[in-house]
C-alpha positions as CSV (number, residue, x, y, z in Angstrom):
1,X,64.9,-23.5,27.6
2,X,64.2,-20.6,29.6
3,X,64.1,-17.3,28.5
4,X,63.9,-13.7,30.3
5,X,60.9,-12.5,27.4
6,X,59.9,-15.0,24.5
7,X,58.4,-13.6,21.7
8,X,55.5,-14.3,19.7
9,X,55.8,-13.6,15.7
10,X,58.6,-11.9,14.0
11,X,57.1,-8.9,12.0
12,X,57.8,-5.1,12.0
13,X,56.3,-5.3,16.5
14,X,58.1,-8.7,16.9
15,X,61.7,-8.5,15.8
16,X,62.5,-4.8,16.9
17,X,61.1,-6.0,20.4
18,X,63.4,-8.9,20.4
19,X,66.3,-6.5,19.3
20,X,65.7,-3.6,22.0
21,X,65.3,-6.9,24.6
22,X,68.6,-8.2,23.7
23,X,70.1,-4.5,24.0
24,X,68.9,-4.2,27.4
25,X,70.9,-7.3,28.6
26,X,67.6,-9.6,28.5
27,X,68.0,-13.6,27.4
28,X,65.5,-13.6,24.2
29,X,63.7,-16.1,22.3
30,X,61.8,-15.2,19.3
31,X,58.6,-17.5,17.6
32,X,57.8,-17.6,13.8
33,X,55.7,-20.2,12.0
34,X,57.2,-18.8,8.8
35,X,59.2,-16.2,7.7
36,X,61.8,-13.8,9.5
37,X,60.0,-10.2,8.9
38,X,56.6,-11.4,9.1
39,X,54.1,-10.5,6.5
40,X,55.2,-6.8,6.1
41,X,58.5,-7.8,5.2
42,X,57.7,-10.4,2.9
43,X,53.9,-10.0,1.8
44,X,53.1,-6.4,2.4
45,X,55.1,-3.1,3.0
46,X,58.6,-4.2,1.1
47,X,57.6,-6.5,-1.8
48,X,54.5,-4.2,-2.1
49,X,56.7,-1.1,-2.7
50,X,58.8,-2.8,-5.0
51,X,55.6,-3.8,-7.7
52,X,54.8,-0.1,-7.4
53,X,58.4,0.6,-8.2
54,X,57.8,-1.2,-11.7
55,X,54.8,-0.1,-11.9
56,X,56.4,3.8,-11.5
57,X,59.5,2.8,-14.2
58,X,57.2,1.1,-16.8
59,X,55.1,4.8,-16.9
60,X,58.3,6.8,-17.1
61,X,59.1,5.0,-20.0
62,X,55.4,4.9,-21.6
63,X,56.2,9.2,-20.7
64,X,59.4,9.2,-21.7
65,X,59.1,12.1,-24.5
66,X,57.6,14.0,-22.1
67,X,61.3,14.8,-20.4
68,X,62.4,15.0,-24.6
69,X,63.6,11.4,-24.4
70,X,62.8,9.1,-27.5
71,X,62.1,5.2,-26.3
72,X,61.8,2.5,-28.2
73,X,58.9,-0.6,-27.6
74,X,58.2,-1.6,-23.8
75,X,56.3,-4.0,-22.5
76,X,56.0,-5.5,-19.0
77,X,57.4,-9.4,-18.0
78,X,55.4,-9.5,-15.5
79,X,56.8,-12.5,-14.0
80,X,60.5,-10.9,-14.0
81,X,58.0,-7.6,-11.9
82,X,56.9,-10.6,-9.7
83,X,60.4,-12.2,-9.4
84,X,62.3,-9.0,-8.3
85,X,59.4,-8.8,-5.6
86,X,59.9,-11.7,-4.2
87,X,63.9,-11.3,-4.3
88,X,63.3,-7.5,-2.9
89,X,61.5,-9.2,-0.1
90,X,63.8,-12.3,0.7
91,X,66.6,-10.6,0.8
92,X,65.2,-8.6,3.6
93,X,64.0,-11.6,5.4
94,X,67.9,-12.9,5.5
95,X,69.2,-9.7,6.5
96,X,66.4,-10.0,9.8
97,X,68.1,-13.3,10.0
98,X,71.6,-11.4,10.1
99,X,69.9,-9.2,13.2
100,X,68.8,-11.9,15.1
101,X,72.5,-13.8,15.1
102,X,74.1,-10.6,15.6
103,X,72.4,-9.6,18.8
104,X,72.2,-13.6,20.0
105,X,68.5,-14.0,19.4
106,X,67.3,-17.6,19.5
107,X,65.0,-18.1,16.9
108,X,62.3,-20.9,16.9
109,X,60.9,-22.1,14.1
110,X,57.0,-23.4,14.2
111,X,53.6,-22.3,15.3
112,X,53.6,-20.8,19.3
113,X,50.6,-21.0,21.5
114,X,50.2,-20.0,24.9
115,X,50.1,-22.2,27.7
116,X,50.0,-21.7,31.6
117,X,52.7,-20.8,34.2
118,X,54.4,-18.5,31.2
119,X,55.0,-20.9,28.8
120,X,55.0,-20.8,25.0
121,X,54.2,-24.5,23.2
122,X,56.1,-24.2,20.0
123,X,55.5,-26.9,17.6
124,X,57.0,-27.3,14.2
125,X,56.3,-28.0,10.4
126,X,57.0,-31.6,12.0
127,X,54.4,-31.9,14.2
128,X,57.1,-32.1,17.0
129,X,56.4,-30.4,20.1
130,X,58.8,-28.4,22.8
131,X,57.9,-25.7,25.8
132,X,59.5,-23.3,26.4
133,X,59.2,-20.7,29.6
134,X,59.9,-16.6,30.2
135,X,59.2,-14.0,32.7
136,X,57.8,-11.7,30.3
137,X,56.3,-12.8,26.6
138,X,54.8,-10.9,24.1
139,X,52.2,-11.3,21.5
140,X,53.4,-9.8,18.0
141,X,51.4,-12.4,15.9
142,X,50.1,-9.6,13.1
143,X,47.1,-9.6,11.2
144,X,46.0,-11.0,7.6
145,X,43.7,-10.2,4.5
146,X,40.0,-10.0,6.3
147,X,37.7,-12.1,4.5
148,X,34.0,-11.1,3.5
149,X,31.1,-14.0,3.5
150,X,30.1,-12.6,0.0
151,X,34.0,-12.7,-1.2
152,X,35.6,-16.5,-0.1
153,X,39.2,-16.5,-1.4
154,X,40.1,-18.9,-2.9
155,X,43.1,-18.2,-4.4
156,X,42.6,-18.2,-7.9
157,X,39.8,-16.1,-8.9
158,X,39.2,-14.3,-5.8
159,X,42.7,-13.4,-3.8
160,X,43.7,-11.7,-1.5
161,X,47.2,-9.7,-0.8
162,X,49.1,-12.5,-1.3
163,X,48.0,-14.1,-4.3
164,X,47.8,-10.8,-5.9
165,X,51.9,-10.7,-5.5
166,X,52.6,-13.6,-6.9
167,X,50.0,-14.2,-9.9
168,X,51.3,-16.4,-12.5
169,X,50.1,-14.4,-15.4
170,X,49.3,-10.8,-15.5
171,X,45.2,-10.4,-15.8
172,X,43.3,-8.6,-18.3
173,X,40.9,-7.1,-16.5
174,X,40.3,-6.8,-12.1
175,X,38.2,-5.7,-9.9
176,X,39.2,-4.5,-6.3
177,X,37.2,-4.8,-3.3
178,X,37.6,-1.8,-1.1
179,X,39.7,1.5,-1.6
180,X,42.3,1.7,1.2
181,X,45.3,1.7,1.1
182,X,46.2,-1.7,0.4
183,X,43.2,-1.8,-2.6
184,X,44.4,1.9,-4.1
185,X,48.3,0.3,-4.2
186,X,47.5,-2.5,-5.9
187,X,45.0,-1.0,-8.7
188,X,47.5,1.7,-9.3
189,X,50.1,-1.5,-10.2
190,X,47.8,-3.2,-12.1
191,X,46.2,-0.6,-14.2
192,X,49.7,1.0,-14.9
193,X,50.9,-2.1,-16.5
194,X,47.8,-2.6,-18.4
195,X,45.1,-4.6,-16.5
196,X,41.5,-2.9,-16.5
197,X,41.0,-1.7,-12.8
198,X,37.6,-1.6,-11.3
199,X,37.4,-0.3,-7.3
200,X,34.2,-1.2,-5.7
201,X,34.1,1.1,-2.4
202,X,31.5,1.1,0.0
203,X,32.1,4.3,1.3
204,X,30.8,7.4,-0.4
205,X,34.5,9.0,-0.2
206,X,35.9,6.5,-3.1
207,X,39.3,6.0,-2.4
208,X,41.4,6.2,0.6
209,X,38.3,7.0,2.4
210,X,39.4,7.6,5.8
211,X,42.0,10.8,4.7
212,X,40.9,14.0,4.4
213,X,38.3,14.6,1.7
214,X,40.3,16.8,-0.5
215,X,42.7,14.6,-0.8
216,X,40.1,11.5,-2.0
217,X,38.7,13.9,-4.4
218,X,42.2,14.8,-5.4
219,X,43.3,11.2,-6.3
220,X,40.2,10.2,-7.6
221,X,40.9,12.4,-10.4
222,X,43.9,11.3,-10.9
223,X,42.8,7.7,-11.2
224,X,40.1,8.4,-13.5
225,X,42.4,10.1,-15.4
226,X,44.3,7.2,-15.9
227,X,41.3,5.0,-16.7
228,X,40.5,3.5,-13.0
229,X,36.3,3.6,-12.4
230,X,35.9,3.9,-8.8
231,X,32.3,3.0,-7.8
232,X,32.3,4.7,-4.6
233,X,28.9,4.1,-2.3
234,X,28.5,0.7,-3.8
235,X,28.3,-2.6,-2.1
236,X,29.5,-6.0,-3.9
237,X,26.5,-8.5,-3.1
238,X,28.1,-11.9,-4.4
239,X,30.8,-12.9,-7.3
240,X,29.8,-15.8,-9.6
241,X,33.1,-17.8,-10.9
242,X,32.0,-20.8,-12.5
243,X,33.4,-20.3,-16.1
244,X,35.9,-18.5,-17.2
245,X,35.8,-15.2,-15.8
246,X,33.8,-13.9,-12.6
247,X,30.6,-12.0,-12.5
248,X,30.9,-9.4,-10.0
249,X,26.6,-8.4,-8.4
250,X,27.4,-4.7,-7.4
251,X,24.2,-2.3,-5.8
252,X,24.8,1.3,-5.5
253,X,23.9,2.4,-1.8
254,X,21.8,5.3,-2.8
255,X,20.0,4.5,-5.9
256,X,19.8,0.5,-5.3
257,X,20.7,-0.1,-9.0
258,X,22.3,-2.6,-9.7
259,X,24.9,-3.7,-12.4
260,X,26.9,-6.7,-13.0
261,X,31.1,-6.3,-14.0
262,X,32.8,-9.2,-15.4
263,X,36.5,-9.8,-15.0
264,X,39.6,-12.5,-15.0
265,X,40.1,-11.9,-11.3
266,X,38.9,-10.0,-8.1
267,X,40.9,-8.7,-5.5
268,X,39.4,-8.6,-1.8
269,X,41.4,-5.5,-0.4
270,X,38.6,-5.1,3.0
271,X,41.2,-4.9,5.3
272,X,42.7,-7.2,8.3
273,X,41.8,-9.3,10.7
274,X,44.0,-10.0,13.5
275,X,45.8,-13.6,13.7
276,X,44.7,-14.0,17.7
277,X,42.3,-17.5,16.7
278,X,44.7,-20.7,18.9
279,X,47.3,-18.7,20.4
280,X,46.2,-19.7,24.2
281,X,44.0,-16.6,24.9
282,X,40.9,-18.3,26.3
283,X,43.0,-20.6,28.3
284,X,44.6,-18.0,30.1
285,X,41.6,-15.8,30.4
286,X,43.3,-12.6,28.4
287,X,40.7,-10.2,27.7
288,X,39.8,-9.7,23.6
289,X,37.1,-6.9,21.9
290,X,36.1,-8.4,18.8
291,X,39.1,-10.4,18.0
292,X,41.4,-7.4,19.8
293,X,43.5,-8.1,23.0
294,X,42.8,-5.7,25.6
295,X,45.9,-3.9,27.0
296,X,47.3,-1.3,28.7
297,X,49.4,2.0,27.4
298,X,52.4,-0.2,28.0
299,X,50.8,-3.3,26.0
300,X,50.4,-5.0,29.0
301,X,47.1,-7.1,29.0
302,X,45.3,-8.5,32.3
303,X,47.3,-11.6,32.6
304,X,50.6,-11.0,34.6
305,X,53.5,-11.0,32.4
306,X,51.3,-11.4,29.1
307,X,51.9,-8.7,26.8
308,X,50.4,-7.7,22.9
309,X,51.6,-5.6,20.2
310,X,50.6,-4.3,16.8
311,X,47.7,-5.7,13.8
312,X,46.0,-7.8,17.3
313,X,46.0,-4.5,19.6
314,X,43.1,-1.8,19.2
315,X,44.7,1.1,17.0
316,X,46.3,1.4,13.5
317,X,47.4,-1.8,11.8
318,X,50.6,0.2,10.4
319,X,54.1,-1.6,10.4
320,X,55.7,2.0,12.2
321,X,53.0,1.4,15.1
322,X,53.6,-2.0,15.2
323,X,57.8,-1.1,16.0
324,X,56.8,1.9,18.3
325,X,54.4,-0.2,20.6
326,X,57.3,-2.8,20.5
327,X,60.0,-1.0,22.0
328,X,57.8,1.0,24.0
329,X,56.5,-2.5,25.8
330,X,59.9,-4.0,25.8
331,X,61.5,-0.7,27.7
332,X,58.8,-0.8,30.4
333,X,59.3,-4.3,31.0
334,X,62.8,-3.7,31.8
335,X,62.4,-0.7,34.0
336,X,62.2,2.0,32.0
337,X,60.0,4.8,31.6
338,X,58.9,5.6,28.1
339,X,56.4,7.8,26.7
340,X,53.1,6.2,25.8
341,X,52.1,6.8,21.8
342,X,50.2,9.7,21.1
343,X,48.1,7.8,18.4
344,X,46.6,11.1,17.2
345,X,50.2,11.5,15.7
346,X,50.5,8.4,13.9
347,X,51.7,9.3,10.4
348,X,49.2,7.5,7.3
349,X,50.6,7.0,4.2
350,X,50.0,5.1,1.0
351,X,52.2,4.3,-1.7
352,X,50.2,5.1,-4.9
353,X,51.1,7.2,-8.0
354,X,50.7,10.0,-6.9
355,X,51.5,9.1,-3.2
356,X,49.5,10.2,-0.4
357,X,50.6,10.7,3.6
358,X,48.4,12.4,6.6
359,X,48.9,12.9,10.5
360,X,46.6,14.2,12.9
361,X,43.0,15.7,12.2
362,X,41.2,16.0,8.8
363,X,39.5,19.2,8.6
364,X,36.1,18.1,9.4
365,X,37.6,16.3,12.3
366,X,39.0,19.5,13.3
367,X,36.3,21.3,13.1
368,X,33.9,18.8,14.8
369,X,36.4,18.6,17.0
370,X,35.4,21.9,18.3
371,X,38.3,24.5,16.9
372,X,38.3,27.0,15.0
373,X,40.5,26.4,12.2
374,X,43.0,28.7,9.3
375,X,43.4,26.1,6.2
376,X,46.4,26.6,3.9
377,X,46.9,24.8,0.7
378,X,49.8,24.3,-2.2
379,X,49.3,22.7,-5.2
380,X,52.6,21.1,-6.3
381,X,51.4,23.0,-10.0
382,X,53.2,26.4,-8.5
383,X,56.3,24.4,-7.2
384,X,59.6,24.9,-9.6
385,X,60.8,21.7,-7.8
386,X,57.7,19.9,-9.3
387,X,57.8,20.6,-12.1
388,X,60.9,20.7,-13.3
389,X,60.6,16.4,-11.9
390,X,57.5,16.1,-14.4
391,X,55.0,15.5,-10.9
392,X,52.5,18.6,-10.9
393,X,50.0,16.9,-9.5
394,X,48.6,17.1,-6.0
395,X,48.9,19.6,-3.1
396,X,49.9,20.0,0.5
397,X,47.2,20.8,3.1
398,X,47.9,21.8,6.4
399,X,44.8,22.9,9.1
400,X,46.3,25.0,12.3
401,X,44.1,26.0,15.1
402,X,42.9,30.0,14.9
403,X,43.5,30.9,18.6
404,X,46.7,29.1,19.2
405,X,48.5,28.3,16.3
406,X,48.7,24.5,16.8
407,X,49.3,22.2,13.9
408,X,46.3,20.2,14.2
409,X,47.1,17.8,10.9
410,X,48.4,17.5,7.8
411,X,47.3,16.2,4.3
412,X,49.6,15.8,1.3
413,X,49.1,14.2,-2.0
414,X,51.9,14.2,-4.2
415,X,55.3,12.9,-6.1
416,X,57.4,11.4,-2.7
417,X,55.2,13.0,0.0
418,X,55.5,9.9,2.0
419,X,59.1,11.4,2.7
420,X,57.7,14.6,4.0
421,X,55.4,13.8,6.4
422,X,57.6,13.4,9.2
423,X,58.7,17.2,9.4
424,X,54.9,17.6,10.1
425,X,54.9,14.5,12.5
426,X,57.7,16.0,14.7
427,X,56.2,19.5,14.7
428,X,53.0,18.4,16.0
429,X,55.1,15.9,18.7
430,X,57.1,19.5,19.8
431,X,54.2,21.5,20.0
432,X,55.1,23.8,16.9
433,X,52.9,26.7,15.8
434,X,52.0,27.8,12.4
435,X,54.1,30.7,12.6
436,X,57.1,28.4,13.5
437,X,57.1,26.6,10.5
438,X,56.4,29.5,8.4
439,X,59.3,30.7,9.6
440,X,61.7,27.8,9.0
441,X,63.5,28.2,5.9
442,X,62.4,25.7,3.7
443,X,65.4,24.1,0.4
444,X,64.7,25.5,-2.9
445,X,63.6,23.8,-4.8
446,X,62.3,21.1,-3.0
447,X,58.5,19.2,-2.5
448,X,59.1,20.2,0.9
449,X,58.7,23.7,0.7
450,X,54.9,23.4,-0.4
451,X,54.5,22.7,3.3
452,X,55.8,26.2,4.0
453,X,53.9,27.9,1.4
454,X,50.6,25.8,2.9
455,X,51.3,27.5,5.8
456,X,51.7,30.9,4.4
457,X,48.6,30.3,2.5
458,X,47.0,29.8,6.0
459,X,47.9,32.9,7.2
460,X,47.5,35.0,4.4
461,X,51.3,35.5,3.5
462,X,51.5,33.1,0.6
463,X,54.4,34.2,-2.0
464,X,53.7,31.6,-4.8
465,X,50.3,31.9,-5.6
């Protein structure tokens, strides 16, 4: 039972590290205590995407005489949304399963701790026990729904990301619990199929509070529009559940007034915490910060051939950071020489209606940051592409430094801008200046070209507006 790198957790860090391994001639082992895909695959990115996806068809048809089509009655079965979630999802978990058989991956099923001289203690839904031992192992073992002291979940009235995918019965009315992106995904599902969405956000931003603030004040419009309140700046001080329904104590941060919202169900959306509690740390003396293993720019931590990815590393709990870090640790443990991340270019997005992406700095980072900046925007209103597809709404924002040209970041919210954001990743990775991408003949029609006219509009030589 030995291995040349053992694996800890099978998520969007763990399996491509066990894939890239294998592919480098290396004997692998990989460790999951559940499911194949970890909980991207089965309880966050996929399954996730596809409610929003029912979500998106049941407004089409709700708007469907806006593209001149008559529709008769709809409603939502909520549990046949539910159901094609949870088939969305499994069937990707069985295709990981294809991957692992297909580059001779052992897979271990049951719960892996750490243990000294380089071994992993797996033991199983059995209670069974068996060691296992590697050169090189790595910690992939993800995050999960953080949970507040004023906001226990317990599963029924309070829930977290989980529960909230696999409700038995759609609710009349919710409130959610902080406005990133995993909070703004789900009140955009709920609300569109009918459920009365409250967002409680202790920020003063609202939602998505961490991208760039035109782009908050931008889809918060849009949500009021569709009748979301957002209590942005106000703090949720306890939820009463006895009864029926929950009483939900909020205090605005400024004015300290309070006010009480009842609903069927609340939704704790605060973020993750990272799943680093019995894996062996303390006995082998690997370093943490506040739950976060210390490493290296190759994911390396202070304990020879001990190494961390992903949700338990310091930096974005994203599933695309999760793969980079993966194969980037994997090829330096087999004598490569990669490129460290550059985690100023990590792409953002969130899945919403209408979707949102970023990369790099916000304009008031920019500017703090010390450059002079030229600002273009395009609002998707002036795009023939747009609306000919019924999806005016939202803009492209682009902030390039004054003296050089550099793209410092990029800000889009809008119909499939998720899909965009990569031309502005790459650009930023090669170095290329505003007057490059001006330049770059952009499709007509297309979204994308709003990125070319942002530009223009930075430098003065927009055609559109």
């Amino acid at each position: 039972m030995n291995f040349d790198i053992i694996i800890i957790g099978s998520g969007p860090g763990g399996y491509p590290a066990a894939i890239r391994a294998s592919q480098l001639g290396k004997k692998v082992a990989i460790v999951e205590r559940e499911n194949l895909g970890g909980i991207c695959l089965n309880w966050g990115c996929i399954p996730t995407k596809a409610l929003i996806k029912s979500a998106q068809v049941f407004n089409y048809i709700q708007h469907a005489d806006d593209y001149g089509i008559s529709v008769g009655n709809s409603k939502v079965d909520f549990k046949g949304v539910i159901g094609r979630s949870r088939n969305v999802a499994n069937g990707m978990s069985k295709g990981i399963s294809f991957l692992m058989k297909k580059n001779k991956i052992t897979v271990i099923e049951g719960e892996g701790k750490l243990a000294r001289g380089k071994k992993v203690v797996v033991t199983n839904k059995a209670g069974e026990k068996a060691e296992y031992t590697a050169d090189s192992i790595i910690l992939a073992t993800g995050g999960r729904a953080k949970e507040l002291p004023m906001l226990p979940i317990d599963g029924k009235k309070i829930i977290g990301y989980r529960e909230a995918m696999t409700l038995p019965k759609q609710p009349k009315s919710m409130v959610v619990v902080g406005a990133g992106a995993i909070g703004t995904e789900f009140a955009y599902v709920y609300s569109s199929m009918g459920t009365k969405v409250t967002v409680v956000e202790y920020l003063d931003q609202g939602l998505l509070p961490r991208e760039d603030k035109d782009i908050s004040k931008e889809l918060n419009k849009v949500f009021k529009k569709a009748g979301v309140e957002v209590l942005a700046g106000s703090a949720v001080e306890k939820v009463e559940t006895k009864g029926k329904t929950c009483k939900v104590h909020i205090k605005n941060n400024k004015s300290g007034e309070n006010s009480i919202i009842e609903c069927d169900v609340v939704l704790s959306a605060a973020g993750v915490s990272p799943n680093t509690e019995n894996i062996g740390l303390d006995l082998l003396g690997i370093k943490t910060d506040r739950g976060l293993v210390l490493v290296d720019e190759f994911y390396k931590t202070n304990v020879n051939g001990i190494y961390a990815i992903g949700d338990i590393v310091p930096g974005p709990a994203l599933a695309h950071v999760a793969t980079a870090e993966a194969i980037i640790c994997v090829e330096k443990i087999c004598g490569h020489h990669p490129t460290p991340i550059d985690y100023n270019n990590v792409p953002s997005c969130t899945y919403c209606i209408p979707e949102v992406s970023s990369v790099g700095y916000t304009e008031t980072a920019a500017k703090e940051a010390g450059y002079e900046v030229k600002v273009g925007k395009f609002p998707f209103s002036a795009s023939g592409k747009a609306s000919a597809a019924g999806a005016k709404e939202g803009f492209v924002k682009v902030i390039y430094d004054a003296k050089y040209g550099e793209l410092l970041g990029a800000h889009m919210i809008g119909s499939n801008v998720t899909e965009m954001i990569a031309e502005m990743v790459a650009a930023r990775a090669l170095e290329t200046t505003g007057h490059e991408i001006l330049k770059a003949i952009h499709p007509h029609p297309t979204m994308s070209e709003a990125v070319m006219e942002a530009t223009a509009a930075a430098y003065g030589e927009v055609i559109h507006l």
